[in-house]
C-alpha positions in Angstrom: 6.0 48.0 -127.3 4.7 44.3 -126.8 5.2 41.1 -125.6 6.6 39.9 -128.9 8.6 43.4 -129.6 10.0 42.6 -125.8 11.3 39.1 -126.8 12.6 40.0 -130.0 14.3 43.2 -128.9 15.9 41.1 -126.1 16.9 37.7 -127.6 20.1 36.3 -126.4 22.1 33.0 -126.8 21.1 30.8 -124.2 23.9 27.8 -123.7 23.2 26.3 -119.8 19.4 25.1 -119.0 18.0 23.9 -115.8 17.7 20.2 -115.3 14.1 20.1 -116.3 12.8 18.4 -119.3 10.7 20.5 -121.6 7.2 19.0 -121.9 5.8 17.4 -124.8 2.6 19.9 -125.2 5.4 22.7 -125.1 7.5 21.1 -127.9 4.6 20.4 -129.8 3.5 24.3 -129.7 6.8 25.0 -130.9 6.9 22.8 -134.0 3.4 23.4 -134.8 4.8 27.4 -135.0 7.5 26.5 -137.4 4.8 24.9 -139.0 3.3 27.8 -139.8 6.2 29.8 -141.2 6.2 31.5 -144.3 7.3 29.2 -147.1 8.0 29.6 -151.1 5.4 29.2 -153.3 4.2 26.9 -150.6 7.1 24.3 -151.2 7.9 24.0 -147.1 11.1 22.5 -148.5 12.3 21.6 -144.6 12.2 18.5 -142.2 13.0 19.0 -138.6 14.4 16.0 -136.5 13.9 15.8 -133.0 17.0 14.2 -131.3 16.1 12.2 -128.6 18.7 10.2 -128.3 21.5 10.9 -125.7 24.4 9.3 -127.8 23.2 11.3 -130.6 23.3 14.2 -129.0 26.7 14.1 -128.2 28.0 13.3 -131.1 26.6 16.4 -132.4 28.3 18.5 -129.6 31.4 16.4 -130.4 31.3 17.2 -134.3 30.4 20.7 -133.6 33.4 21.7 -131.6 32.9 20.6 -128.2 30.0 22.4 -128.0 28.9 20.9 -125.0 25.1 22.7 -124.5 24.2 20.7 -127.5 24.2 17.3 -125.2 23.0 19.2 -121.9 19.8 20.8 -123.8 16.3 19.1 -122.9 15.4 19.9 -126.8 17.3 19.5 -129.6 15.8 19.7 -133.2 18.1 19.5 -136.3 16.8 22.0 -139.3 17.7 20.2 -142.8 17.0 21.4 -146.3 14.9 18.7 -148.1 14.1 18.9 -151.7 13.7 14.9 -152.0 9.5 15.8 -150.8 9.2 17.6 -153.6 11.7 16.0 -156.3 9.3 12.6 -155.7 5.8 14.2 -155.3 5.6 17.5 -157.1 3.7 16.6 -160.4 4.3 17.7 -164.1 8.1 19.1 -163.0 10.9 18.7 -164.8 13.0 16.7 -161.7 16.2 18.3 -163.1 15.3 21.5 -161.7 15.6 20.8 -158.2 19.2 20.4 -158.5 19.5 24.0 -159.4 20.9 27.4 -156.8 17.5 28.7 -156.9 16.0 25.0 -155.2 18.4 24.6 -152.6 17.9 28.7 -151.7 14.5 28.1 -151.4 14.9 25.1 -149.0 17.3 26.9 -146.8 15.1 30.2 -146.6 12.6 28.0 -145.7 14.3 26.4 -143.1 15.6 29.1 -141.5 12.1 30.6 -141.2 10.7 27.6 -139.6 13.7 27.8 -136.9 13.1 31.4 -136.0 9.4 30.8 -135.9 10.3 28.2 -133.7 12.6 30.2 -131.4 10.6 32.9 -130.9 7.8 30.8 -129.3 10.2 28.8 -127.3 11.0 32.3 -126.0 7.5 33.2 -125.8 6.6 30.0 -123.2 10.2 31.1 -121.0 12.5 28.4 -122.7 16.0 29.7 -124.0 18.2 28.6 -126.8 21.2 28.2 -129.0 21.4 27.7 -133.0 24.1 25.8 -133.7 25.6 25.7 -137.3 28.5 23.8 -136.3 27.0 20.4 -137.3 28.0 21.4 -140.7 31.6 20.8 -139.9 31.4 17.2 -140.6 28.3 17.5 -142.7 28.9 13.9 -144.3 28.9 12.6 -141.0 26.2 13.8 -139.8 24.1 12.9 -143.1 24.9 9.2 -142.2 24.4 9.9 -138.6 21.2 10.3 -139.3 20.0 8.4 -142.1 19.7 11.0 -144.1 18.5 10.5 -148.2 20.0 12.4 -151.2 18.4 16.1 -151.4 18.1 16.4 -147.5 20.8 18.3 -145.8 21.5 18.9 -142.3 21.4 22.6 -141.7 21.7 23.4 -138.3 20.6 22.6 -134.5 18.3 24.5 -132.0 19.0 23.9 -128.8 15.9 24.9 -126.1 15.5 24.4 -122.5 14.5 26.6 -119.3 17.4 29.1 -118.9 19.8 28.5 -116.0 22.0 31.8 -117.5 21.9 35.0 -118.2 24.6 36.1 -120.7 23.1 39.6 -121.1 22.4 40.9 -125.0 25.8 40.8 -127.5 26.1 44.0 -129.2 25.1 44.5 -132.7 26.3 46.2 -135.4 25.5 49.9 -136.0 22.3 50.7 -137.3 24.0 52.4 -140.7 26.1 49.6 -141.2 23.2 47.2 -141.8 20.1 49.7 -143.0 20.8 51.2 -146.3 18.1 53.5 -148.3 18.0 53.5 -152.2 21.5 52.2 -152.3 24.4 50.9 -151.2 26.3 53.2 -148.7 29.7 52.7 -147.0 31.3 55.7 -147.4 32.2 55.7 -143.8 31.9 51.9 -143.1 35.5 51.9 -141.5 34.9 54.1 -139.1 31.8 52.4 -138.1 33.4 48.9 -137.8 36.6 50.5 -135.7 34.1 51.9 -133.3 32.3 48.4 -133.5 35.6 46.8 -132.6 35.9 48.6 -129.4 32.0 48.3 -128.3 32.8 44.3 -128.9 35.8 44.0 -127.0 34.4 46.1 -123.9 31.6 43.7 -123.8 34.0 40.9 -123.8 35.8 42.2 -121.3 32.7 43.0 -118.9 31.9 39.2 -119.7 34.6 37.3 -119.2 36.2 39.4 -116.4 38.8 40.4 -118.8 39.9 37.2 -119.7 38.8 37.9 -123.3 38.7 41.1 -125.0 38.3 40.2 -129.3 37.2 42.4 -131.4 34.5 41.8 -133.5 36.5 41.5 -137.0 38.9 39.0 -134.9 36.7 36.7 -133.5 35.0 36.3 -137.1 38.3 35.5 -138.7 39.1 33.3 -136.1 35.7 32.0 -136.4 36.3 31.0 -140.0 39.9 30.2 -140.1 39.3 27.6 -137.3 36.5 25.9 -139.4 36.1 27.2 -142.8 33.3 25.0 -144.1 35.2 23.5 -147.5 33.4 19.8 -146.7 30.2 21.7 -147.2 30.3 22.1 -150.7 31.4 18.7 -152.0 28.9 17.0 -149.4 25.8 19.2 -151.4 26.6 17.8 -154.7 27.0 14.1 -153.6 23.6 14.8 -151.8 22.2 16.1 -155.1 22.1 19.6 -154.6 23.9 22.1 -156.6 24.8 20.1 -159.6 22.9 22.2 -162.1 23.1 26.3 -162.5 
């Protein structure tokens, strides 16, 4: 065990922060870490977008579902895919390609790296956080919002600030359920996920004083069935992404 094994192994969502800003040389360690995330073939196909602006702010907690951390937290930077870097300054490419699956999977990959490299060195300096995927709700909206050109898409939010909570660790699926070796085994996924039901509701239960008690499988159908994402898919292909197989 290590420092870093200690953070990773005890990451939680942090949604309440103290009202303290987080200092400029701290944000800027944390951006030059995404910085340095792996990338394909080198493409760092990502722009991050600090919002500083209050009113901003809240209209992203407003379009992600009241979320209302997203407006409290100190730090806020927006993750978006962007293949319009490359599309412009890559040389001797056929620009057709970039509207292909394979494109936009890079560009999210590589997004996603640069947020967890990100959140595990806010971690590292004592800052918690939240990613929030619910700007993605009204994806359109927030494209405009934000000025954002065809080929750049608005991914998701990490919220960071100094931790005024302590929500204590969310249990995780089984080991088996998620590890396979050589192939792929559920021979007895359905007794794993019914005794990952209970474990889920218990912890809701110890959490919310028994207020709430979902099971796993229920709060991610409700989860879905509340917001299902169908805006996302036309809003990639007026963007420019997706159009080509």
């Amino acid at each position: 065990m290590n420092d870093t094994i200690d953070i990773l192994m005890n990451h939680m969502s942090v949604r309440k922060y103290k009202d303290q800003p987080v200092e400029r040389e701290i944000s800027d360690i944390i951006v030059s870490c995404a910085e340095r995330s792996p990338t394909s073939n080198h493409f760092q196909a990502y722009t991050i977008i600090e919002v500083q602006s209050q009113s901003k702010k809240e209209f992203l907690a407003h379009i992600s579902g009241e979320q209302e951390w997203v407006a409290e937290a100190p730090l806020v930077l927006m993750f978006c895919a962007d293949l319009k870097r490359g599309q412009k300054y890559y040389e001797n490419v056929d620009k057709e390609i970039f509207h292909n699956a394979e494109c936009y999977t890079a560009a999210v990959v590589d997004a996603s790296l640069a947020m967890q490299r990100a959140y595990v060195a806010a971690q590292s300096l004592g800052l918690g956080g939240v990613i929030v995927g619910g700007i993605r709700n009204r994806i359109e909206e927030t494209a405009k919002k934000f000025k954002l050109p065809t080929m750049v898409a608005p991914l998701f939010l990490l919220c960071l600030g100094y931790p005024d909570q302590n929500p204590g660790l969310k249990p995780r699926l089984p080991r088996k359920e998620i590890y396979k070796i050589d192939f792929y085994d559920d021979s007895d996924q359905d007794e794993l996920i019914a005794e990952y039901n209970e474990t889920v509701s218990q912890y809701y239960v110890k959490r919310t004083g028994g207020e709430i008690n979902d099971r796993w499988t229920e709060r991610c159908g409700k989860s879905l069935e509340e917001e299902p994402g169908y805006a996302v898919g036309p809003f990639l292909k007026s963007a420019g992404f997706l159009t080509h197989s």
